[in-house]
N, C-alpha and C positions, 0 to 999 in steps of 0.2 A: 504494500500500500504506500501511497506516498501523500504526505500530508505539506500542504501548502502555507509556510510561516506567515500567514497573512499581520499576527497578530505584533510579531517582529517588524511587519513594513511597516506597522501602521508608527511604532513605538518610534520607529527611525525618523517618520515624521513629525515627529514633537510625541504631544501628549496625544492620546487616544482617543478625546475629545477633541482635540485642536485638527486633526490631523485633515478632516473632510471641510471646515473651516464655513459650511454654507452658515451654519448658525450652531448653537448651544446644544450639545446632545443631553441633555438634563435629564430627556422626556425616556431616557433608557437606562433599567437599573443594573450599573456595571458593578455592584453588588453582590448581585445573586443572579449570578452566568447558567445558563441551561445548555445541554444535550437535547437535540434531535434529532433522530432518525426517521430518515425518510428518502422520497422519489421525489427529483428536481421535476415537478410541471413544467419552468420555464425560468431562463436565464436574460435578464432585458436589462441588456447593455445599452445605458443609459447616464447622462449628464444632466444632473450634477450629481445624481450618485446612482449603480447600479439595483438591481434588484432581482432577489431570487425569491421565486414561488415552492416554496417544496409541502409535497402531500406527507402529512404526517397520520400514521392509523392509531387511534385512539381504543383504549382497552373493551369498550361497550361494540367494535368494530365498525364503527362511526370513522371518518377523516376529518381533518383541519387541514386545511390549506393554511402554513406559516408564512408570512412576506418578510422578508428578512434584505433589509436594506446594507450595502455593498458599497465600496470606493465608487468614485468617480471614474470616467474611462479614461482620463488625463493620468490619473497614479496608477488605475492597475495595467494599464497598458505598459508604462516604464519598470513595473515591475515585473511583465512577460506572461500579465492575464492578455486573451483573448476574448471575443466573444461566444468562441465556442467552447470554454475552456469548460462550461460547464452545460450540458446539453439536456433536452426532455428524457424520463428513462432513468438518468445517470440514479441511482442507489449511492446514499453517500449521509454520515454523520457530520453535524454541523453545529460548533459552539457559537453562541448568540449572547448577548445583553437583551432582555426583554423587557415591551416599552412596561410601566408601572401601570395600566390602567387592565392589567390583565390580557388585551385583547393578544392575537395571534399575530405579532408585529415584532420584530425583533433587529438587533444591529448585529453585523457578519461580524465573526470573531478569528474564528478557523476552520478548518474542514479537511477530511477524509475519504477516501470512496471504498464503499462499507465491497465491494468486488475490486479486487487488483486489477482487472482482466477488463476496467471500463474505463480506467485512467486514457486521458488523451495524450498524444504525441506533444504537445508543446511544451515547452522548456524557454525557462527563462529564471531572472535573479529574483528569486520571491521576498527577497528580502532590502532589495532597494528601493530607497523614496525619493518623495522629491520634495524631500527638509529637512535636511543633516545637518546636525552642530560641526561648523568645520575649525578646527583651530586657527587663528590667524597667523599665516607665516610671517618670516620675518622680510622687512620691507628690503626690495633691489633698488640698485639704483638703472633707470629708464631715459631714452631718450624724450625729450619733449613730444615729439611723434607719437612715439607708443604711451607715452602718460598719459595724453589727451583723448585718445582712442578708446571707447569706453562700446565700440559698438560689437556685438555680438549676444549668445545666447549667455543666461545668467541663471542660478539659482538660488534658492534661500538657503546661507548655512548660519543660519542665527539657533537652529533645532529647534524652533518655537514659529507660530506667530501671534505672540503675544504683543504689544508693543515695545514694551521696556527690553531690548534686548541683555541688558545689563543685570536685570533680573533670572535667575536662572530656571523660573517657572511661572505661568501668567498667575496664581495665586501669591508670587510672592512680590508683584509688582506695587508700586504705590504711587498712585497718579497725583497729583498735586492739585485733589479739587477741593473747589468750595464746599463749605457743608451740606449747602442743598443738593448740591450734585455728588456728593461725597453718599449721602443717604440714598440718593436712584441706585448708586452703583452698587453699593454694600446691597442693596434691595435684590438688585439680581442675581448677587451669590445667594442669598439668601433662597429665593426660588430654584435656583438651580439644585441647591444641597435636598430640596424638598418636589425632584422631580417636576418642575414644571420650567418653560426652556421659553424665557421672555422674548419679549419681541425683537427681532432684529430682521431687517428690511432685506437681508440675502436671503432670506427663508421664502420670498418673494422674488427670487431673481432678481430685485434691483439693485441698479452697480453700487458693490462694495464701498466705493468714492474713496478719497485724498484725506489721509493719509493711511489709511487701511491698505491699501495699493501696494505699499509699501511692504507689508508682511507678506510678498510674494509665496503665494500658498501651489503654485505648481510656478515653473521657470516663465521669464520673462525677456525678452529678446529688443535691445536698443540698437536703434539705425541713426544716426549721427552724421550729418551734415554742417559746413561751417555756420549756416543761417537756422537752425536749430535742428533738435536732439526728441527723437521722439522714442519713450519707453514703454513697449509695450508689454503687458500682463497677460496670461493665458486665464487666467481666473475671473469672470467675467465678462473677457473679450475686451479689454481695456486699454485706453491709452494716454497717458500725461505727457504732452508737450509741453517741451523747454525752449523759446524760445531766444535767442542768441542772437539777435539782427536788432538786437537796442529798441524793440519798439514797447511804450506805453502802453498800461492796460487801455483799452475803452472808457471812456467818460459814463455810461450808460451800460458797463459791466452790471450780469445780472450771476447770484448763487448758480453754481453748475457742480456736478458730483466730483469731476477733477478740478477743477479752478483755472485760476491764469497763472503759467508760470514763466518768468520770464531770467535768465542767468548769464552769470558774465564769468570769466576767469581769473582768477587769481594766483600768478604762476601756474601749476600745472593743477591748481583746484580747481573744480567748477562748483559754482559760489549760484544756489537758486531760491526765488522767493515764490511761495504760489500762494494766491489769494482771492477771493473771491467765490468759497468755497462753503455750501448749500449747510446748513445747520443739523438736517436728519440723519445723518448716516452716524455711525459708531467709530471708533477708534481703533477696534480691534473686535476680537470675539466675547471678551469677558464685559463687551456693552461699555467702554467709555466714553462719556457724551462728549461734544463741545458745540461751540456754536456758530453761525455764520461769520463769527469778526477772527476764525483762527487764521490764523498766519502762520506756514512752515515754512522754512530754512533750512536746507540742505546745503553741504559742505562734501561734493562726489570728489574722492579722490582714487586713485589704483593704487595698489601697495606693492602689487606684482601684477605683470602682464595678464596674469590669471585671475585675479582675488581685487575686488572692490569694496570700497568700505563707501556709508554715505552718515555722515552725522548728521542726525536729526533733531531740530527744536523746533516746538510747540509753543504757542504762546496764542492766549485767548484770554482779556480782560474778563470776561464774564464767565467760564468757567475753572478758569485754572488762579489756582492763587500765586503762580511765579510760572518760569516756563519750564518745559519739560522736556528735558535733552536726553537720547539713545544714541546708541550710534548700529547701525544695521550695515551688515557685511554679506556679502554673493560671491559664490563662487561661480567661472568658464563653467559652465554645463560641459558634458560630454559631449563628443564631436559626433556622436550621431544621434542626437536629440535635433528635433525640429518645431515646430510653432504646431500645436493642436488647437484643433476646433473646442470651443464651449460653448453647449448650446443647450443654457439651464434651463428655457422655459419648455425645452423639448420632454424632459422626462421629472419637471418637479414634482412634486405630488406631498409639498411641503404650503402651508394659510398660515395665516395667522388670526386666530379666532376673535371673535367677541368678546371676550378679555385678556386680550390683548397679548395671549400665549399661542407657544409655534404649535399647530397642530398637525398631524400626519394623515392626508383623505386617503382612504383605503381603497384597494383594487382588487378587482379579480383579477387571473390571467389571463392571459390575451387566448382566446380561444384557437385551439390547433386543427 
């Protein structure tokens, strides 16, 4: 039999909650992990996260069809899943987090196939993600050339994305809010430790936004020209232009999920401000607010041809009581990683209710 370390990729990309990144897994108790055995109905490789149907036979000889939510096709693909990696038929044990409300809804954990003789032919690293803690090496010295060349594929080796990279778990971060917003926030750990997974606007497909962008949750690929620098995100389908050609925001700039960024050089820094940036989106996963008057500041610099660091400050009169500086680091992707499609609203099956918590709409399988 061959058991697929799903639970190890997930771990490689941060924490096991952080890892699929659309919003708060709260509504799953990673508590009290279950066994199921059963027959895969169907495998629906899908974004922003997969989903397997498996018919489970119950002792009264009754079935329950379990729906048992899966990675993204952006990470299990770099980890060498397929779409048919798991097919109608297949007979296979499968450890899950089950959501809290009882129903037949669970999170992929890991998996076996209960016959040797049904495993598929493909092979890949089951254990690579795409959000490893990378050590920062030590800085070379570069030519001007290559210092300012920031264009290529990149990935997050912060092993989180939390914001505070400097914190070494998003529970151990401390944002620097005002009391009011200091209470919202403590509020949604608060729900979260009590199973219910508050609202956050990607449980909806809507863009992540600035500076959340920044916790590149699958690799992001920057194309750089002297007249600006455009970085793009796969998580999403996102992109924050840097403009470089000295021009002024708009007079009549209106809140937008990326903002205006505009940057200049400072020897071989790239020095950028982006502003103008819509007040509802979150910080990060763990919900931290701000408001439309934030201002970030970025300081891109290379340390090595390979490795980029980008120090970050935050600063927001109205919710932050001082500013709040990270500094976030990416590593060259591998050279045969390429730009993936996202296309969340393809396969969500993620609301957000009437009180104002993420809920999961249930499905049957697609009929065969």
């Amino acid at each position: 039999m061959r058991s697929f370390a799903c639970l190890a990729a997930l771990a490689l990309s941060a924490v096991s909650v952080d890892a699929h990144a659309h919003h708060s897994f709260a509504i799953y108790d990673a508590d009290n992990p279950r066994t199921l055995v059963g027959v895969v109905r169907e495998f629906r490789w899908t974004n922003p996260h997969s989903w397997v149907f498996l018919a489970v036979a119950n002792a009264d000889g009754t079935e329950t069809v379990w729906e048992i939510e899966h990675g993204p096709i952006n990470m299990l693909s770099r980890q060498g899943w397929t779409r048919t990696m798991l097919e109608p038929g297949d007979r296979v044990t499968v450890q899950i987090h089950p959501v809290h409300d009882g129903r037949p809804i669970g999170r992929f954990i890991d998996h076996k196939f209960t016959d040797a003789a049904q495993q598929h032919s493909e092979s890949g690293d089951y254990t690579r993600g795409t959000i490893t803690r990378v050590q920062r090496p030590e800085p070379v010295t570069m030519s001007d050339v290559v210092a300012r060349n920031f264009n290529g594929m990149w990935i997050n080796a912060n092993g989180g994305i939390h914001f505070d990279t400097e914190a070494p778990s998003r529970g151990e971060q401390q944002p620097p809010l005002r009391a009011e917003y200091m209470a919202k926030w403590q509020q949604r750990a608060t729900d979260a430790e009590a199973g219910l997974s508050t609202n956050d606007p990607t449980a909806q497909c809507l863009p992540a936004g600035f500076p959340r962008f920044l916790n590149m949750v699958f690799p992001g690929e920057i194309l750089q020209a002297d007249h600006q620098l455009n970085w793009y995100a796969e998580f999403g389908e996102a992109t924050l232009r840097v403009y470089l050609d000295g021009r002024a925001p708009p007079p009549d700039l209106l809140p937008s999920y990326y903002g205006f960024t505009t940057g200049q050089w400072e020897n071989n820094t790239l020095v950028t401000k982006t502003i103008g940036l819509r007040g509802d989106t979150l910080i990060d996963t763990t919900g931290v607010p701000h408001s439309d008057r934030l201002t970030v500041t970025m300081r891109l610099k290379k340390v090595t041809p390979d490795f980029l660091e980008a120090e970050v400050t935050l600063e927001d009169p109205v919710v932050f009581e001082r500013p709040w500086r990270t500094i976030k680091r990416y590593a060259r992707a591998p050279a045969h990683y390429f730009v993936q499609e996202y296309a969340c609203f393809e396969g969500n099956r993620y609301r957000i209710g009437a009180n104002g918590n993420v809920e999961i709409v249930s499905e049957e399988p697609t009929p065969q």
